[in-house]
N, C-alpha and C positions, 0 to 999 in steps of 0.2 A: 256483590263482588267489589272488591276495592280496585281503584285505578293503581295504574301507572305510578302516581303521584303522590295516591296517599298511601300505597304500600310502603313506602321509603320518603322518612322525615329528610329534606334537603337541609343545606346548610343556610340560616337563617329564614326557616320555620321557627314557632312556637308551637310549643304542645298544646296549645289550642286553637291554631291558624296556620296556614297556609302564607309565605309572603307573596304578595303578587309582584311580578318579574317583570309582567308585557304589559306595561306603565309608559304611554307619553310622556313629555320631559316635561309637560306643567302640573304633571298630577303626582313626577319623583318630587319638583322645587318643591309645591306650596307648604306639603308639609314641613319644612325648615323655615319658610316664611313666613306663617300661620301657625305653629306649633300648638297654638292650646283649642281643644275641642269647641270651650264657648266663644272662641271669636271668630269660630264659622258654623254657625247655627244658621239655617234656614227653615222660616217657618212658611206650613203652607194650612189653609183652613178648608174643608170642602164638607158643602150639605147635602148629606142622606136623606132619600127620602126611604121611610122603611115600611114604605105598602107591603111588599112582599115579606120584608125581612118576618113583620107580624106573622100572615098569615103563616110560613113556613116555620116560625116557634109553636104556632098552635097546632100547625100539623103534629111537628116531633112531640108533641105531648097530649096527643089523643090517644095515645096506649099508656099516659097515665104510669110513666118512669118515678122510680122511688125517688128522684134527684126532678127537678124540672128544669126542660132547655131554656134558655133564658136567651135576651137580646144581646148579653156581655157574650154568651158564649158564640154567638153568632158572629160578633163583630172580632172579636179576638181569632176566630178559626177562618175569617178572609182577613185580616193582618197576616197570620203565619203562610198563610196558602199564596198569597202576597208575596212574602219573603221567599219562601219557597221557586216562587218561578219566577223570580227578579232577584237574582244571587247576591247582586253589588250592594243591594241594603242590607245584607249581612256581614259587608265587610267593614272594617275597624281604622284609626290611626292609632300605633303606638307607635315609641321610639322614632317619629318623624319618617316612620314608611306605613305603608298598609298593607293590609293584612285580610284575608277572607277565612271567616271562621268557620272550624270546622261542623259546630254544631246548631240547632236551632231551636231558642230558646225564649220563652213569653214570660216576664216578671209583672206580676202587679201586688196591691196591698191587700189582704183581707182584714175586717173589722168583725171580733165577734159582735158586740151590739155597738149601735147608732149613739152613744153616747160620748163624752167629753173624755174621762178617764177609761173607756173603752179599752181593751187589749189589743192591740192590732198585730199582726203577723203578714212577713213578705215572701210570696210565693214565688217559686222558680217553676216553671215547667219545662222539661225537653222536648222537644217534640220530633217524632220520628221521619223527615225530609223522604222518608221512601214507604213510609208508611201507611195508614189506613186513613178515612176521611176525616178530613180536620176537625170537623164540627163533633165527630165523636172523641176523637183525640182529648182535644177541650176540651169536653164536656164529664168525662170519665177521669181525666188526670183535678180535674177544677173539685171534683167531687168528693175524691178521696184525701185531698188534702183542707177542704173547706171542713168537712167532717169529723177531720181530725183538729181543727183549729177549735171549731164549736163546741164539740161535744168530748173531748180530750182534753181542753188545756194543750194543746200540743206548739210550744213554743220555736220559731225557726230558726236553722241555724245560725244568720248574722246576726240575729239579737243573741244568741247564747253568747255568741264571739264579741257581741259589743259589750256585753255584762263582765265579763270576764276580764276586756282590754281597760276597762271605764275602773276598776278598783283597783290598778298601779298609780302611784303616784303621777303627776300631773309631768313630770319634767323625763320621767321613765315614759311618757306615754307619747310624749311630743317624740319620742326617738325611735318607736314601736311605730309611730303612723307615717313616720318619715322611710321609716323600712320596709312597709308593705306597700307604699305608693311606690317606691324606686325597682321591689320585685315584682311589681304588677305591670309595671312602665317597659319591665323586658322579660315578659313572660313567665316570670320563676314563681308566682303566686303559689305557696302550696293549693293543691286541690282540695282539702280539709275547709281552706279558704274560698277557693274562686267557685266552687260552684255551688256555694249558700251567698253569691254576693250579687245582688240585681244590677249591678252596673259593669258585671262582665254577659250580661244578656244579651240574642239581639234585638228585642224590643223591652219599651218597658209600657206599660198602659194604666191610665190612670182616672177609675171609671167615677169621675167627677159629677155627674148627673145623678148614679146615684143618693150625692146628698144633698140633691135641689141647688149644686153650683155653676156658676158659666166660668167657665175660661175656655181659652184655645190655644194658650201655649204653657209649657212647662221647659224651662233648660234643661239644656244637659250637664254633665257635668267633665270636668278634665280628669278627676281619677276615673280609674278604668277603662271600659272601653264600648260601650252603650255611644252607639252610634244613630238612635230611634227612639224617640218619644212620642208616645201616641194619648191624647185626651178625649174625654169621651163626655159632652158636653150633655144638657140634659134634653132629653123629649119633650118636642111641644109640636104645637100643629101650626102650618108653614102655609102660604098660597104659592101652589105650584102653578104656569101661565100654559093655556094651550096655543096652538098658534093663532088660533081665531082670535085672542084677546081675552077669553074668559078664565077660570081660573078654579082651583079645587084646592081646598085644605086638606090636607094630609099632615099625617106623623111622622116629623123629618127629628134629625138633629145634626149639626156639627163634630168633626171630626178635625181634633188638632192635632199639626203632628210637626215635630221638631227635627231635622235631621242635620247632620255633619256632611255640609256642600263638596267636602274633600272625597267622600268615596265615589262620587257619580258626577254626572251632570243636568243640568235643567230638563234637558228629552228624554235622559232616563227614568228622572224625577215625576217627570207628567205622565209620561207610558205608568211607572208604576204605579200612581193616582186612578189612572182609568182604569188598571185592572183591579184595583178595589171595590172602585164602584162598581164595575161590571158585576161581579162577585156578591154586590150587598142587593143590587137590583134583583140576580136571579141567582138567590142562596141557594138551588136543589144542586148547583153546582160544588157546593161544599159536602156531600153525600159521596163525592167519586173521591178515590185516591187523591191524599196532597199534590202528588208532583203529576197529574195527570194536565195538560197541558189547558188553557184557556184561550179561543177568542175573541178579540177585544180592540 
């Protein structure tokens, strides 16, 4: 059932967001002071340890699923389940206010093969904030469109829309990206547009481990409105310490993540870090309802 709020667009909403109203007076300035996304980037790096995570992938794949769960999907369904119960990291700056968007959405790339000229394709997902458990969520939405990438040729919509923009001439085209960054900057993006575009997501995730990479940060960027970057660095085995002094190798990896300091604050920032881990420690909790509440 819809609120109050969202049955009736107010005057300065976006049809993709919500404006936020009940704003302290240093969180209306900074945006005017700060205007562009990368000059408030804060990165934060935190290591997973994934004893459990493992066991609870081999769980969900002892019935032997035509798709298999995998470690991406696990960590992508505690990001959303994340967002989900930590709202403010779904909210946006445009137009030097902020904004809580209405939907929640996980962007990353897929590569049909591991190679140089490889075809790559960028994934959108919605995902349903009242819906069913994340971990199935992701793993059924990741399936049918990885499927369709692999075994289709199924090419996504901002590449068709960059194919398309990339064959007007160069001085036609300088005037075309000047007009869709000025109707994206206040909301008027066509839909045809914004939602084939990974940088109107609220996360974007970029499973860098996959191809044997380390990093831990990635920018954001000033178009759009991609307020979350999340890196996903590669698996190796870590000394974890016990309190006696001794100490156990385990399968950890780092988790990097980029966000725009403008929609929160440092305590909301770290609460919502703990409930990740919380989340990656003990993943049967990704089995219940998204928005079924956590403590932590």
């Amino acid at each position: 059932m819809k609120t109050k709020e969202q049955a009736k667009r107010r005057r300065g909403d976006r049809k993709d967001a919500y404006l936020v109203r009940d704003l302290d007076s240093m969180h209306k300035f900074v945006p005017y002071l700060l205007p562009n996304r990368c000059d408030n980037e804060a990165c934060m790096s935190e290591l997973i340890d994934l004893t459990e995570v493992n066991k609870f992938v081999n769980k969900l794949n002892e019935s032997n699923p035509d798709f298999n769960y995998t470690l991406f999907h696990v960590l992508c369904a505690a990001v959303v389940k994340t967002i989900a119960l930590r709202p403010q990291l779904n909210w946006f700056v445009a137009g030097n206010r902020i904004y809580n968007r209405k939907a929640l959405s996980i962007s990353f790339v897929v590569k049909k093969k591991f190679e140089d000229n490889s075809y790559e394709a960028l994934a959108i997902l919605n995902i349903d904030k009242e819906g069913d458990a994340p971990i199935d969520q992701i793993h059924d939405k990741v399936e049918k469109f990885v499927t369709a990438v692999r075994k289709h040729d199924k090419q996504d919509g901002t590449t068709d829309a960059m194919d398309a923009f990339t064959k007007l001439p160069r001085w036609l085209l300088r005037i075309v990206v000047r007009i869709i960054i000025w109707l994206d900057s206040n909301g008027w993006l066509p839909d045809s547009l914004a939602k084939e575009d990974p940088y109107n997501s609220s996360v974007f995730v970029s499973n860098l481990g996959s191809i044997k990479m380390h990093a831990s940060y990635h920018h954001l960027t000033n178009y759009g409105n991609n307020s979350l970057f999340v890196i996903i660095d590669e698996k190796h085995m870590h000394p974890f310490f016990n309190e006696d002094g001794s100490y156990e190798m385990r399968d950890a990896l780092r988790l990097g993540l980029t966000v725009d300091e403008r929609i929160a604050d440092g305590i909301y920032f770290a609460k919502s870090i703990r409930l990740l881990k919380k989340l990656l420690e003990n993943p049967e909790l990704l089995k219940l309802p998204i928005g079924t509440p956590v403590e932590y």
